[in-house]
C-alpha positions in Angstrom: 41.4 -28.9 -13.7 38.1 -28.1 -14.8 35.7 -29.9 -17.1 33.2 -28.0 -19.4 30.6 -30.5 -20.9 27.6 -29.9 -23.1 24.9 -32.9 -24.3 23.1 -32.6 -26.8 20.2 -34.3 -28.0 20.2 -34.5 -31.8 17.2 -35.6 -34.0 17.4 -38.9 -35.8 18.9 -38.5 -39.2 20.9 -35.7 -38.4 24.4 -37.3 -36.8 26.3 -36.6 -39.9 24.7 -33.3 -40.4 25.9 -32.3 -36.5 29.1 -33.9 -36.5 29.7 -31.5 -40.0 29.1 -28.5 -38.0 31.2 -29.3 -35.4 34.2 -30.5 -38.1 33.9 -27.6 -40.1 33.4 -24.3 -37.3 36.4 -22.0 -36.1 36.2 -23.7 -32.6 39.3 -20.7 -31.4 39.8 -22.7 -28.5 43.8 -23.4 -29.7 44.7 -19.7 -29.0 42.7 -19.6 -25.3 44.8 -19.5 -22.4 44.0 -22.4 -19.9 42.7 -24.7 -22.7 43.9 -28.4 -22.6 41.5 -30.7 -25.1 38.4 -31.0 -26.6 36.5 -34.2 -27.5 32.9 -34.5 -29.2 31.5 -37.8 -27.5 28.8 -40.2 -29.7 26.3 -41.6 -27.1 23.3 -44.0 -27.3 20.2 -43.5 -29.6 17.3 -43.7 -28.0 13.8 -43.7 -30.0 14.2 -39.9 -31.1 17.3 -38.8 -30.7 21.2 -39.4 -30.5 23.0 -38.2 -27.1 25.9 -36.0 -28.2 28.6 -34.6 -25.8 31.3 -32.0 -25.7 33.8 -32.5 -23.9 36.4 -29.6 -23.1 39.3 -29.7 -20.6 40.4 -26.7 -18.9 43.4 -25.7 -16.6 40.9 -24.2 -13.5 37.1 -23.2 -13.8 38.6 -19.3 -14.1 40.5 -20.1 -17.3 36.9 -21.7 -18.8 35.0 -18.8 -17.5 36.9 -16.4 -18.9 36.6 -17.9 -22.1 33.1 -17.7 -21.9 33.7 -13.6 -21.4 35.9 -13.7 -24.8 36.1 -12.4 -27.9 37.0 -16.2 -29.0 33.9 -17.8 -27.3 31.7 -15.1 -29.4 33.1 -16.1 -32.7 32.9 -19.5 -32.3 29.1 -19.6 -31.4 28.0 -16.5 -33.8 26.1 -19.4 -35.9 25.0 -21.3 -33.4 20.9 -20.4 -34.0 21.3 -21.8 -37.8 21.1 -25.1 -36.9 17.7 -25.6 -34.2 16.8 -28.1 -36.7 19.1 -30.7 -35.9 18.6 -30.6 -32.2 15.6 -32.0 -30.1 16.1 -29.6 -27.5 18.9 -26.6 -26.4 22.6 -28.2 -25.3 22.7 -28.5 -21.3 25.1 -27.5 -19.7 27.3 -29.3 -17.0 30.5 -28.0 -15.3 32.8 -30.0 -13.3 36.1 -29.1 -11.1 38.5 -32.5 -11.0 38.7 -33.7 -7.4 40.9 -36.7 -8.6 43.2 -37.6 -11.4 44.4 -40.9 -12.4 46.5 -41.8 -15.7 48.1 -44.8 -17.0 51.3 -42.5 -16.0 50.2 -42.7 -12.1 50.7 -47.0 -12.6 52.8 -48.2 -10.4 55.7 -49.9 -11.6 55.2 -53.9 -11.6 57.1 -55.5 -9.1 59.6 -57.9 -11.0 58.6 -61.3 -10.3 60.5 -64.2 -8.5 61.1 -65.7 -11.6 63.4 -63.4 -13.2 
């Protein structure tokens, strides 16, 4: 698996103004081959901005790239110059390939105790 994240620094004031944008856009990551989930993170404030994070899940680092390449990845950012306003500075950028994976599915199973 393959993690794609973004942060984002927004300006004070404009949370619900960012968090629109990101409600309301064609995101077209549904119909991309390879994509598993998306999750827009809420971070600390600090005295001029709000940390913001994207947070996309991806089969394998090809699948992201070549969603980067697509059609899909150009329609979802067309209008993404509109809105330099609400940010303090550009998104960066940080890609990560999964080297472990645990879920509440990998517990083991509790050993029944001598009571029972």
């Amino acid at each position: 698996m393959f993690i794609a994240m973004n942060r984002f620094k927004v300006r004070l004031g404009y949370e619900e103004a960012f968090e629109c944008i990101w409600r309301e856009r064609e995101s077209h990551l549904h119909l991309v081959d390879g994509f598993i989930a998306f999750h827009l993170l809420r971070g600390a404030e600090a005295d001029d901005h709000t940390l913001y994070a994207s947070h996309a899940l991806w089969r394998d680092r090809a699948a992201f790239e070549a969603w980067t390449h697509s059609e899909a990845f150009r329609e979802a950012h067309k209008n993404a110059g509109q809105n330099r306003h609400v940010y303090l500075a550009g998104p960066q950028f940080e890609g990560f390939d999964v080297v472990q994976r645990l879920s509440a599915d990998d517990a083991p199973e509790a050993e029944p105790s001598a009571n029972q």
